[in-house]
C-alpha positions in Angstrom: 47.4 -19.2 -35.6 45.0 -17.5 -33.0 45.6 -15.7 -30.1 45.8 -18.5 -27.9 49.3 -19.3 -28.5 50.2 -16.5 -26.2 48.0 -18.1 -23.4 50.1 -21.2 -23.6 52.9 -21.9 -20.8 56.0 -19.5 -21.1 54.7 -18.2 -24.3 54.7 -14.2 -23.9 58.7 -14.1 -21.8 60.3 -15.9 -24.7 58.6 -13.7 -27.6 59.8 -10.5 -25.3 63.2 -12.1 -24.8 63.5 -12.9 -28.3 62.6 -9.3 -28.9 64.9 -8.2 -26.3 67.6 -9.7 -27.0 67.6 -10.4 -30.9 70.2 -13.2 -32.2 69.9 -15.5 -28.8 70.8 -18.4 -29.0 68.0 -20.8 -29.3 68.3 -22.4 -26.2 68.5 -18.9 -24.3 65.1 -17.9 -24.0 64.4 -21.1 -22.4 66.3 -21.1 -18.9 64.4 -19.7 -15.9 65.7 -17.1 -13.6 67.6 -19.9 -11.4 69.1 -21.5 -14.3 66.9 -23.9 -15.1 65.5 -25.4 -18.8 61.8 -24.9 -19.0 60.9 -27.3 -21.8 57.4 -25.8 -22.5 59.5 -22.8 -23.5 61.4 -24.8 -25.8 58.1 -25.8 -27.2 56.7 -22.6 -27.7 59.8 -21.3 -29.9 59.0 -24.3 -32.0 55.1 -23.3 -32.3 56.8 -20.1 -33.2 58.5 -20.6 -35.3 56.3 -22.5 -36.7 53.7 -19.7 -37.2 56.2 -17.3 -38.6 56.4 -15.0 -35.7 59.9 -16.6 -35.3 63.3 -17.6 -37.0 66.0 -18.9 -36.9 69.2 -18.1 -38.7 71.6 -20.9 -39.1 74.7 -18.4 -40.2 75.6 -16.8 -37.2 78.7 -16.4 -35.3 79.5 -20.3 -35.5 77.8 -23.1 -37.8 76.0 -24.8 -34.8 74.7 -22.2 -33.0 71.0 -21.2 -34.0 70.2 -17.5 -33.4 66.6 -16.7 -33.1 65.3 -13.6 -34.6 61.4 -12.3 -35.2 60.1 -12.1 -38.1 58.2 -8.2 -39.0 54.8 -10.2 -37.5 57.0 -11.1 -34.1 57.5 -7.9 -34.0 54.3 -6.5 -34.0 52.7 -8.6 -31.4 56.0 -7.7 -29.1 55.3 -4.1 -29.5 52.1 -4.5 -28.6 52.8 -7.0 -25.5 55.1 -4.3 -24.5 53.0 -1.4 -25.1 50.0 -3.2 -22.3 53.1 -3.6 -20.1 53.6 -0.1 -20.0 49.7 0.3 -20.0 49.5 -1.8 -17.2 52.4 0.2 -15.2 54.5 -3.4 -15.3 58.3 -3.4 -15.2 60.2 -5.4 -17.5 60.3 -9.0 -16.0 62.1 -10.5 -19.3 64.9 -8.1 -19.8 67.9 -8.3 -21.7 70.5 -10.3 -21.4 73.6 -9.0 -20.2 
């Protein structure tokens, strides 16, 4: 994995979502403000996941619902993501969900 993950398509709201809002659903991080399913963030939970700054634990509240957690390396590169917000005098544009 490189940096360039986090230049791809909807990459950096769902890692700060995820961090956000830890045990989301899987399918959370990927609707848009009006509702909507952005598939390219679907993809990027795969990639991920699939790097291990994701994960996904099968045993949450019910058996079919897949609750998406960092790992301690997700959670790094979210504090730092966070930490240039701030730098950059940003508000929070991914914030929790309510």
């Amino acid at each position: 994995m490189d940096i360039s993950i986090l230049s791809r398509p909807g990459a950096i709201p769902v890692l700060l979502y995820v961090s956000r809002n830890p045990g989301c659903g899987k399918t959370s991080p990927s609707y848009t403000p009006g509702g909507c399913i952005d598939h390219s963030r679907e993809a990027r939970i795969n990639e991920f996941i699939e790097c291990g700054l994701m994960e996904i634990d099968l045993h949450g509240r019910t058996k079919h619902r897949k609750s998406l957690y960092l790992t301690l390396k997700g959670r790094e590169v979210s504090e730092r993501l966070e930490e240039i917000e701030r730098l950059l005098g940003g508000t929070q544009p991914f914030p929790r969900a309510s």
